[in-house]
C-alpha positions in Angstrom: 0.0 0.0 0.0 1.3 3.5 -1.1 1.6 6.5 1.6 -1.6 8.1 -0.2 -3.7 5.1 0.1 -2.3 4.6 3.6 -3.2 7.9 5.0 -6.3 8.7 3.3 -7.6 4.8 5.1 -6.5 6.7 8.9 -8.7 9.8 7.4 -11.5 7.6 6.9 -11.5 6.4 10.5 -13.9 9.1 12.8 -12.0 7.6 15.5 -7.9 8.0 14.8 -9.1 11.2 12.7 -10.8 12.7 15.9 -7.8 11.6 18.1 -5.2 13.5 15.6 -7.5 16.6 15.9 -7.8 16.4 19.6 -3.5 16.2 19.9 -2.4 18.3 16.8 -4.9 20.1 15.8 -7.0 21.5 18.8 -9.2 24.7 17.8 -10.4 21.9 14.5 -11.6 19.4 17.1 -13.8 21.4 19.4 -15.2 23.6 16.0 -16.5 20.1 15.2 -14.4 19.8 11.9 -15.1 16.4 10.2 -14.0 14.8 7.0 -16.8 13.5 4.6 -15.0 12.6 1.7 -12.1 12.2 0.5 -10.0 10.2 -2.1 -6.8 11.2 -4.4 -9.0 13.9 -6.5 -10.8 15.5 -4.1 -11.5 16.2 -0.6 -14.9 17.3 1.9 -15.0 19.1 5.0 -17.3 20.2 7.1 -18.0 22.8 9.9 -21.1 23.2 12.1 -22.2 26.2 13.1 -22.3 25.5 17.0 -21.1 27.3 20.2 -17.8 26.8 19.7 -17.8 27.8 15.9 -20.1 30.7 16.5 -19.5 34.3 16.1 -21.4 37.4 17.6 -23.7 37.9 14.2 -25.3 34.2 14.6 -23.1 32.9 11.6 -19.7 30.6 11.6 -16.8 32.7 12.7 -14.8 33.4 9.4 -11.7 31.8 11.1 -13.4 28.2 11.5 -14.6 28.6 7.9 -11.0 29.0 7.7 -9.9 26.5 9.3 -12.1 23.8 7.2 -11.2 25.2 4.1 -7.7 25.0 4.4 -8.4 21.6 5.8 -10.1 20.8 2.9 -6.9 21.5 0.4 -4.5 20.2 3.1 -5.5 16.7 3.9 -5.1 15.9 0.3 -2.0 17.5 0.0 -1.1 15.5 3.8 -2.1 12.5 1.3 0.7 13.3 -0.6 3.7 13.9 1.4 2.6 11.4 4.1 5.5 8.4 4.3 7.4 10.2 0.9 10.9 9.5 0.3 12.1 12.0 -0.3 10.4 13.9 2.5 8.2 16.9 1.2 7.8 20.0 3.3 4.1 21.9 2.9 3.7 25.6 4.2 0.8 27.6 3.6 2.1 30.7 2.2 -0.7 32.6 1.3 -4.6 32.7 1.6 -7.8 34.7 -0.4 -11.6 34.3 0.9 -14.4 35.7 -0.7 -17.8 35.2 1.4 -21.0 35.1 0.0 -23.9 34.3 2.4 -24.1 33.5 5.9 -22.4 30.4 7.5 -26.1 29.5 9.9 -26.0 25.5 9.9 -23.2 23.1 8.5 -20.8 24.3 5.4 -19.1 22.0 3.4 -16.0 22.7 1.8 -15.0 21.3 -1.1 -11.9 21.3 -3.0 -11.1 18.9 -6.3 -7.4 20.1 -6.6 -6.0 17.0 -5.2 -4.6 16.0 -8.5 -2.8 19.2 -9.0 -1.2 18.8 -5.8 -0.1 15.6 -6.9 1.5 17.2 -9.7 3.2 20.2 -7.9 4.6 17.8 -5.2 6.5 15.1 -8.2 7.4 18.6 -9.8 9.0 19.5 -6.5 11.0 16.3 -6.4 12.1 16.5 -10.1 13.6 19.7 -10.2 14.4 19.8 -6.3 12.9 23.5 -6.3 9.6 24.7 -4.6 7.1 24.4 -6.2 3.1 26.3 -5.2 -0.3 25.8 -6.2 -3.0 27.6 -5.1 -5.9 25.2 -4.8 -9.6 26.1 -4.2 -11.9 25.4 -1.4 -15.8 26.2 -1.9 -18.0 26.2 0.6 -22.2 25.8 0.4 -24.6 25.3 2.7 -27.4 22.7 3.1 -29.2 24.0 0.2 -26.6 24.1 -2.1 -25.9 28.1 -2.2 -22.4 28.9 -2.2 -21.3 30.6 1.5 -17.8 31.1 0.6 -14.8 30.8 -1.9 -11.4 30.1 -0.6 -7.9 29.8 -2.3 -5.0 28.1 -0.3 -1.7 28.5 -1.9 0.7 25.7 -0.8 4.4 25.4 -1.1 6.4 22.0 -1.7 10.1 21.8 -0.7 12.1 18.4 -1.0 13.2 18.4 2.9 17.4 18.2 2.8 19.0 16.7 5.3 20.4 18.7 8.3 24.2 19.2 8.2 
């Protein structure tokens, strides 16, 4: 079994998914952040509008919208690096949101960049430069409506080994 295949089976389990949160990943656990979906291609997240998630207009607060759409582009670009000789670096270097509606029940993010990831992180290794893509996250509501637009630029390092 490939790294991808491996860590997108331990994203598919609630429990070792909700246990990663809960240690690395905090402020996502208690906003109720949960993976739908997700295989190579593409990737679902979703955020609850709830206490915790709440903000003082009776909507999501924009940072846990955030939170899952980055999510969103991440785990598939986590599916990517995870287990990778050479070892990949990621970094979030840059972020643009456009809102369109009120968050007022559960958003799901979507993003179907995963195989553009794919291609920035072999890139990456085959020229041993960085390499960025900015991959986008949309977010609708119950209904369907778009709520908000996100774009996640990522960077890709091949890792060298400390002197």
């Amino acid at each position: 079994m490939d790294g991808t295949t491996a860590f997108i089976r331990l994203l598919n389990n609630p429990f070792k998914f909700r246990l990663y949160l809960f240690a690395q990943i905090p402020s996502a656990f208690f906003s109720g952040i949960r993976i739908r979906e997700i295989d190579e291609a593409h990737s679902v997240v979703s955020v609850p509008y709830k206490w915790f998630s709440k903000n003082p207009f009776r909507s999501t607060y924009f940072a846990c919208l955030s939170m899952a759409a980055e999510m969103s582009t991440g785990v598939l670009a986590m599916s990517y690096v995870y287990q990778r000789q050479p070892a990949i670096s990621m970094l979030v270097v840059s972020m643009e949101a456009n809102y369109f509606k009120k968050a007022t029940g559960i958003t799901l993010f979507c993003c179907t960049d995963g195989l553009g990831i794919k291609t920035a992180i072999e890139r990456a290794i085959a020229t041993s430069e960085g390499q960025t893509i900015k991959a986008r996250s949309l977010g609708t509501n119950k209904a369907g409506e778009e709520v908000a637009e996100f774009f996640i630029t990522w960077s890709f390092k091949v890792k060298t080994a400390k002197k």
